[in-house]
Backbone bond lengths (Angstrom), bond angles and torsions (degrees), N, CA, C in turn:
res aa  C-N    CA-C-N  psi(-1)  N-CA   C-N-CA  omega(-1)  CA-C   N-CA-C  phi
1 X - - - 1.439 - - 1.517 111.62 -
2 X 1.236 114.41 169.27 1.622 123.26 173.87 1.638 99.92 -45.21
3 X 0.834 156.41 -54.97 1.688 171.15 -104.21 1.996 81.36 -94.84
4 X 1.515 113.29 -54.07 1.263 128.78 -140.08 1.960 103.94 -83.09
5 X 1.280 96.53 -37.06 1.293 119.51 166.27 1.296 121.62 -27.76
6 X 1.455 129.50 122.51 1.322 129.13 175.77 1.335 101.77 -133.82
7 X 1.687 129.28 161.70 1.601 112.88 -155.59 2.150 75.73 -106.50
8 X 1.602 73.57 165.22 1.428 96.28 154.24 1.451 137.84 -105.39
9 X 1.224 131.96 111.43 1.449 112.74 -176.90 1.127 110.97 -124.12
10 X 1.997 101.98 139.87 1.340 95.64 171.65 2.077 108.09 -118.87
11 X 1.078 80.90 129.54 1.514 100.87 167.31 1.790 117.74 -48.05
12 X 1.744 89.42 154.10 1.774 92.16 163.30 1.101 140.33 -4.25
13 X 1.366 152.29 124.46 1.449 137.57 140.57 1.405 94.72 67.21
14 X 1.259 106.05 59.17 1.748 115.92 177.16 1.645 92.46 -112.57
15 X 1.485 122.93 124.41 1.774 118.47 139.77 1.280 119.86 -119.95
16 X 1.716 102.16 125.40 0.926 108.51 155.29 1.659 142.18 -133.78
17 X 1.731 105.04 155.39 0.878 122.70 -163.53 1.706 130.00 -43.16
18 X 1.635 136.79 146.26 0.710 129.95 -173.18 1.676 120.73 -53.04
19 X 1.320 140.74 159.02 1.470 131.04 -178.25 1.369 115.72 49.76
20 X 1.120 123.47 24.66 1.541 134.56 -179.78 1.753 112.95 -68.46
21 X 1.410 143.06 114.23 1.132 144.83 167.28 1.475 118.53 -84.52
22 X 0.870 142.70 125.50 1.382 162.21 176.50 1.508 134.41 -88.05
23 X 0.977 144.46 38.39 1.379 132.18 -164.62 0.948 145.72 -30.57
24 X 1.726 147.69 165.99 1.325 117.01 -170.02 2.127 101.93 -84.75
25 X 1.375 69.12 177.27 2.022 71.37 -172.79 1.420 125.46 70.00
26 X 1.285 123.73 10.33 1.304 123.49 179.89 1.383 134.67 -97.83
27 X 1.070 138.00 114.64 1.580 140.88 -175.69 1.660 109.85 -102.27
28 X 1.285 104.23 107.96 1.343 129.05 177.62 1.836 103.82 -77.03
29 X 1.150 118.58 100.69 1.552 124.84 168.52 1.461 137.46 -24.24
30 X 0.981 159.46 116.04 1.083 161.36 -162.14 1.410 98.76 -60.98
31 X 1.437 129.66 127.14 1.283 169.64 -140.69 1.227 103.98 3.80
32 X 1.420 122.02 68.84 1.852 132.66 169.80 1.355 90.38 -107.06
33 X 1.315 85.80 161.80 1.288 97.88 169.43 1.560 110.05 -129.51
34 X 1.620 125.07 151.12 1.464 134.84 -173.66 1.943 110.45 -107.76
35 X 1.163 113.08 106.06 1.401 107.55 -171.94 1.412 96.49 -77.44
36 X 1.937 98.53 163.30 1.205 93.18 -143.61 1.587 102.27 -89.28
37 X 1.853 132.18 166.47 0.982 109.94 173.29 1.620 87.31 101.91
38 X 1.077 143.02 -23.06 1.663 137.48 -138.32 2.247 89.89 -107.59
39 X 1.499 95.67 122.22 1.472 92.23 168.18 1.772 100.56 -87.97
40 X 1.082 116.14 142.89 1.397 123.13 -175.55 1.596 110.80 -131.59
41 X 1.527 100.02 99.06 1.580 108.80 -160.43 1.819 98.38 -113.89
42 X 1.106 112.75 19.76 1.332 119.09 -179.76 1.580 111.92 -160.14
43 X 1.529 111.60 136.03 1.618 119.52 -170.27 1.668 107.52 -60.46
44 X 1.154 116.25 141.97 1.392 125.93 -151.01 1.996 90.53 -105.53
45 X 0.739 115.70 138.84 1.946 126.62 162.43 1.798 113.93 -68.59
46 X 0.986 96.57 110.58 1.501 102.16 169.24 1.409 130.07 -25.15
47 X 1.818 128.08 133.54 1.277 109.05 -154.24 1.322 147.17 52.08
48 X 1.490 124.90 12.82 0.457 172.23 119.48 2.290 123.77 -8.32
49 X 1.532 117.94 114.53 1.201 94.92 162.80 1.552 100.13 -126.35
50 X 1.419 118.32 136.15 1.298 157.55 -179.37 1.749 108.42 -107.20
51 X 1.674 107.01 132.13 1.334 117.97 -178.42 1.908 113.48 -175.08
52 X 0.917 128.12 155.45 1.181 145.91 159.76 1.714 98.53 114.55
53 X 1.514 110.60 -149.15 1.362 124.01 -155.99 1.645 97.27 -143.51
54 X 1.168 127.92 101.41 1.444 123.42 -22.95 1.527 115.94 -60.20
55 X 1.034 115.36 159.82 2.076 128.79 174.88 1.772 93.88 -52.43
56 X 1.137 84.16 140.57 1.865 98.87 172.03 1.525 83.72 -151.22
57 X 1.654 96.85 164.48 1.216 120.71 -173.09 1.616 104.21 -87.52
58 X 1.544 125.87 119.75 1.813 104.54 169.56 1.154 115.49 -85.67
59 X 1.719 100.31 -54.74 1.872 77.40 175.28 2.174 90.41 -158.01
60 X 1.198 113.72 -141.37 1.652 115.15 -179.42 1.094 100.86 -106.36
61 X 1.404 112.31 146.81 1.502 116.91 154.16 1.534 128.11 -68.83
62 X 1.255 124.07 -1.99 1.530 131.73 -163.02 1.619 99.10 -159.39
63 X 1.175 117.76 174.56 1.763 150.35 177.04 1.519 74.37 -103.34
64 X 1.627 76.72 159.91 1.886 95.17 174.25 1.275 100.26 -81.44
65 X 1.078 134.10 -40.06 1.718 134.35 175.41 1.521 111.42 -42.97
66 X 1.325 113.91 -45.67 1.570 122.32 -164.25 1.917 77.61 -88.89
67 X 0.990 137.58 -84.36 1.459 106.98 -146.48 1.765 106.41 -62.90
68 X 1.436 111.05 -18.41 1.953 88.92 170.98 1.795 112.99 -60.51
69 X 1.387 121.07 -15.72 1.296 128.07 -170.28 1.863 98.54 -94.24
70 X 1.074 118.54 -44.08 1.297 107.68 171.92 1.451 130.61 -71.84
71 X 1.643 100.28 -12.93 1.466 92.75 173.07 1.490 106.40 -113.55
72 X 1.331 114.87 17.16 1.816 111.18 152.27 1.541 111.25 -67.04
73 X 1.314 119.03 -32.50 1.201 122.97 -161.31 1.817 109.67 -91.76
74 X 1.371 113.18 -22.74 1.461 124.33 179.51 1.766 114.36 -86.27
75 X 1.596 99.82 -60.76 1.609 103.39 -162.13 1.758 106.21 -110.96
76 X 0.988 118.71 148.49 1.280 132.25 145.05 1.740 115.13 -12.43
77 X 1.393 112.25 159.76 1.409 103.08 -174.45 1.697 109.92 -98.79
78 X 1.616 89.69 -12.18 2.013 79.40 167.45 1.270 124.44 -95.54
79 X 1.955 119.02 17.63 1.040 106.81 -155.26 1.673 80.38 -131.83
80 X 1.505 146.12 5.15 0.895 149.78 -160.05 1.563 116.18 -95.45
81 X 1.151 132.90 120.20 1.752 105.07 160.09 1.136 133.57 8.45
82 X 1.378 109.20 144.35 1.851 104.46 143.86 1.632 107.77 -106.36
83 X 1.372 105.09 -168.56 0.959 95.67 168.65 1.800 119.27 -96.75
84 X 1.474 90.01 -25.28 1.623 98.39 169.35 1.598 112.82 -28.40
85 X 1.652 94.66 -66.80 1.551 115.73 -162.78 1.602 111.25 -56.50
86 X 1.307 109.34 -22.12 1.558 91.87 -169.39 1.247 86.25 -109.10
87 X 1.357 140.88 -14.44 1.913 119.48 169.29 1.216 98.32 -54.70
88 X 1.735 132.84 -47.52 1.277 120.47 -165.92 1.709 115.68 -78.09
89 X 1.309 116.95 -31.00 1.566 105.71 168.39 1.446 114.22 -73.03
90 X 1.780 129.17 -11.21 1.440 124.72 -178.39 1.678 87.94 -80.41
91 X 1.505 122.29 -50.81 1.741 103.05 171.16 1.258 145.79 -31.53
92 X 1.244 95.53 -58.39 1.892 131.58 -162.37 1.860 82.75 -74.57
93 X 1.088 131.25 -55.11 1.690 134.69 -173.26 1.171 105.88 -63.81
94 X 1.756 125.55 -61.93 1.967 127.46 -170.79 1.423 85.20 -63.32
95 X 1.381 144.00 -68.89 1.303 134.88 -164.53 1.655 100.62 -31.15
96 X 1.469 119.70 -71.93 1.516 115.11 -165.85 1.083 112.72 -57.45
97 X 1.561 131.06 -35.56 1.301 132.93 -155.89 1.797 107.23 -79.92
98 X 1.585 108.21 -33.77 1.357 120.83 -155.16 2.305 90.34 -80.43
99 X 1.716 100.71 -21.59 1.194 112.20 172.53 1.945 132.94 -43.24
């Protein structure tokens, strides 16, 4: 029922792919992208490209250098990365992926 429902959101500079499934509860990362065809039953890491059945992460779209430079040019400076934050989601992600 509605009760069970959790929203989905997807963030910034998100594309995604044609026939793409979504699950409930999921937060798609700010500028990843979802290949198309990809069920995505788990929140995806920013920059990010995501694909298959279920979605797994393959690898980043950018160096941490190149997305601190792309998001000088997009967001505000309180709303941007650090660099802290994305060494620790490039960890917490190669750890699972290398899994």
């Amino acid at each position: 029922g509605p009760e069970e429902d959790l929203p989905v959101i997807i963030e910034d500079d998100v594309w995604v792919g044609a026939n793409v499934t979504i699950l409930k509860g999921v937060t798609i990362g700010r500028g990843s992208v979802i290949a198309a065809g990809g069920v995505v039953n788990k929140s995806t890491p920013p920059y990010s490209i995501s694909g298959g059945v279920p979605a797994k992460t393959i690898r980043f779209r950018f160096t941490i250098d190149e997305i601190l430079e792309h998001e000088k040019t997009l967001y505000p400076e309180n709303e941007r990365y650090t660099r802290e934050e994305l060494e620790k989601i490039f960890s917490e992600t190669k750890t699972k992926i290398n899994k």
